[in-house]
C-alpha positions as CSV (number, residue, x, y, z in Angstrom):
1,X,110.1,142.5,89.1
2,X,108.9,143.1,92.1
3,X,109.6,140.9,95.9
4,X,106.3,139.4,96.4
5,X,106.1,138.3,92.3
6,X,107.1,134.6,90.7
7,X,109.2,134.8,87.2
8,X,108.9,131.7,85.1
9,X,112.2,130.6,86.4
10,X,111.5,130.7,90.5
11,X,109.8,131.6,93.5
12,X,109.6,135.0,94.6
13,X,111.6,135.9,97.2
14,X,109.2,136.7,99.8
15,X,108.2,133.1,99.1
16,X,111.6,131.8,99.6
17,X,112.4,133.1,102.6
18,X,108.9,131.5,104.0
19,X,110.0,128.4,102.8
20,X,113.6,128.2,104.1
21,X,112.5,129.6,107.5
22,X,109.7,126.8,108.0
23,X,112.1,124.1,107.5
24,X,114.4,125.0,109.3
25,X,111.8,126.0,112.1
26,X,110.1,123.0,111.7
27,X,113.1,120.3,111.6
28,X,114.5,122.4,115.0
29,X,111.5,121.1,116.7
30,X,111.8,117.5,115.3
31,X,114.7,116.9,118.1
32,X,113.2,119.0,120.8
33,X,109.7,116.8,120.2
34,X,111.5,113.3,121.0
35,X,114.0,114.9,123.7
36,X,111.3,116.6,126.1
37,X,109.2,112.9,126.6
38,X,112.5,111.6,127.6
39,X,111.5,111.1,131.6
40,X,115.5,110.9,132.5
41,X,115.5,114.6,132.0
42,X,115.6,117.0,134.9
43,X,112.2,118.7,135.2
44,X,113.5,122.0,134.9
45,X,115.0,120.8,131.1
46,X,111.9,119.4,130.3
47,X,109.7,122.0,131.4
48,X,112.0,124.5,129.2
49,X,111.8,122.1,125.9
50,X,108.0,122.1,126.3
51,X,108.0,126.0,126.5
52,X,110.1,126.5,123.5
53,X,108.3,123.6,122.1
54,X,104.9,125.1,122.4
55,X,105.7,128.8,121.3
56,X,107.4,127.6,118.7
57,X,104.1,125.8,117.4
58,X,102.9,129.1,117.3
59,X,105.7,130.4,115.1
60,X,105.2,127.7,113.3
61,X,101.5,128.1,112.5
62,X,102.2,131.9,111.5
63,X,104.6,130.9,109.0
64,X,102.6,128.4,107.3
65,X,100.3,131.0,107.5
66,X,102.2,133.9,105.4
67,X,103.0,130.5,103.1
68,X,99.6,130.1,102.4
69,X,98.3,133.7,101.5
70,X,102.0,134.0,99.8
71,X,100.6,131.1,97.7
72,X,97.7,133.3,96.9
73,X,99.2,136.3,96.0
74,X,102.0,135.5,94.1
75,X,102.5,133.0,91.2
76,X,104.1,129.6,91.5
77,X,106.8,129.0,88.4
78,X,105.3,125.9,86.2
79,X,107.5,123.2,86.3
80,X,109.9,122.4,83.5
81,X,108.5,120.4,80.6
82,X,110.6,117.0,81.7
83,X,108.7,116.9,84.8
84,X,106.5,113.6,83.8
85,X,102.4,114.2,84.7
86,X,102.6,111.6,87.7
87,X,105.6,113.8,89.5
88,X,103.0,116.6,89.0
89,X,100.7,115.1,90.6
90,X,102.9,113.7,93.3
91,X,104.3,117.4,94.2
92,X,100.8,119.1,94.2
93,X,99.5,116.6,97.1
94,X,103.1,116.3,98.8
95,X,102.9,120.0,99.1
96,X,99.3,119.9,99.8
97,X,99.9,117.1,103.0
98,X,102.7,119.3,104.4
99,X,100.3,122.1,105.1
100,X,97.3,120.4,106.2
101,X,100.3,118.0,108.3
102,X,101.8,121.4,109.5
103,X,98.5,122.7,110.7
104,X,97.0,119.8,112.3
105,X,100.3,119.3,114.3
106,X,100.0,123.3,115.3
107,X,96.3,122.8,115.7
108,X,96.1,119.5,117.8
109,X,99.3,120.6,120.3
110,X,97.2,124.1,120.9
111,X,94.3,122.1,121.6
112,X,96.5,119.4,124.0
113,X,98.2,122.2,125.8
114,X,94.6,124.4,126.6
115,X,92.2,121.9,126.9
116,X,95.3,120.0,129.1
117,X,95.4,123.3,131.6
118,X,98.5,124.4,130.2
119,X,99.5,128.0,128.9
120,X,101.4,128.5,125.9
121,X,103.1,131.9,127.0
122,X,103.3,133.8,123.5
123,X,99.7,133.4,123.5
124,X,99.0,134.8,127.2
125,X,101.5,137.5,126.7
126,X,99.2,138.9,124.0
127,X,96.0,138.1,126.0
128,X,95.1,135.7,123.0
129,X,91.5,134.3,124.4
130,X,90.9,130.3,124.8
131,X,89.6,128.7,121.7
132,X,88.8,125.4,123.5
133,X,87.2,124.2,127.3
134,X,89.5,122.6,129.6
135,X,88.8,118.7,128.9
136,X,90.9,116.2,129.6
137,X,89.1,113.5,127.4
138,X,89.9,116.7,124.4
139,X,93.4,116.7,125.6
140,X,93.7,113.3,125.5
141,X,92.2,113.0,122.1
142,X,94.4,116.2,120.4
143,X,97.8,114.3,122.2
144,X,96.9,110.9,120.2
145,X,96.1,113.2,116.5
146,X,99.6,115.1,117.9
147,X,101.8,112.2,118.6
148,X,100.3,110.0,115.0
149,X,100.6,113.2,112.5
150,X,104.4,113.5,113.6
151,X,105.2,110.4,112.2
152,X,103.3,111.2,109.0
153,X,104.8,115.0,108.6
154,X,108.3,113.2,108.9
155,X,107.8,110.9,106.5
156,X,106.6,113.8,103.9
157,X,109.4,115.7,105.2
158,X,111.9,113.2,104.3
159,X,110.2,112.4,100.2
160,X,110.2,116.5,99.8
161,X,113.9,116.6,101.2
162,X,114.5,113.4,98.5
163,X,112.7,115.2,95.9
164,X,114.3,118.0,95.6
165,X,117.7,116.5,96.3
166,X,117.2,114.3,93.2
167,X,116.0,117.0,91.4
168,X,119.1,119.4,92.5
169,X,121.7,116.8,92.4
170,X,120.8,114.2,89.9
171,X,118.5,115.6,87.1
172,X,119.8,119.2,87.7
173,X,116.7,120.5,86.0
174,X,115.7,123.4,87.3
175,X,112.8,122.3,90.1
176,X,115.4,122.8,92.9
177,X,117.0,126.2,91.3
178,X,113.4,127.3,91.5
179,X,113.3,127.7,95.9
180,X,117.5,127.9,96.0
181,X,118.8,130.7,96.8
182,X,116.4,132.3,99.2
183,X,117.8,135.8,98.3
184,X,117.6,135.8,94.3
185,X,118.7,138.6,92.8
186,X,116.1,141.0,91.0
């Protein structure tokens, strides 16, 4: 079987990795998030959290990127037969909210740093052009949908971390086994 292909039993590999390196991507930027606002930081530390915090958004919205035409490329393994029709459900739009959350937050903090006058570096270095006007009313706006979808991606965060620690830990029935390990041997 080859890397980028799904067997009844789990994830492909390719897809696995994707998965393991968002989260742990995106929960490294949950700290750095609440720490740069703190105003009893030197501005040199801020300044350095919003850098990393920015480029990583980038990083971020590559990732869910390769996640996305992984999805399409590759076949998802079905879940096992005890999985009741309403967890279905529940997984297909928990999974669905944590991209669209992931790509709003990426999408709103590129339009709050650019339309705020602010580069994100990665972006300059590659001479990536300005998708939005300088507007402070737009930066304004994109801070607000930026500072309300956090608290929204956390809490889908935290019911996918719960799912699939009851369904490791307690039920043991295969739905964790099918993203665990990352490497799986061929």
């Amino acid at each position: 079987m080859s890397q980028i292909e799904g067997s009844p039993s789990g994830y492909a590999t390719v897809s696995r990795w994707l998965h393991w390196l968002t989260a742990i991507v995106v929960i490294a930027t949950i700290p750095i998030g609440i720490t740069m606002t703190n105003e009893g930081l030197s501005r040199e530390v801020r300044n350095t959290l919003y850098i990393f915090h920015k480029n990583v958004g980038v990083i971020i919205l590559l990732l869910v990127a390769a996640r996305l035409v992984a999805r399409l490329v590759t076949t998802s393994p079905p879940l096992p037969s005890t999985v009741p029709d309403w967890q279905r459900r529940a997984a297909g739009v928990s999974h669905a909210m944590l991209y669209v959350l992931l790509i709003l937050m990426a999408v709103s903090g590129y339009i709050r740093v650019i339309a705020g006058g602010f580069p994100i570096e990665m972006l300059n270095a590659i001479d990536f052009p300005l998708l939005v006007p300088r507007s402070d009313a737009l930066a304004e706006t994109a801070q607000w949908v930026h500072s309300t979808a956090r608290f929204f991606l956390a809490a889908f965060i935290v019911l996918h971390i719960a799912a699939a620690l009851q369904h490791g830990l307690i039920k043991r029935d295969g739905v964790f086994t099918r993203m665990w390990p990352p490497n799986r041997p061929q």
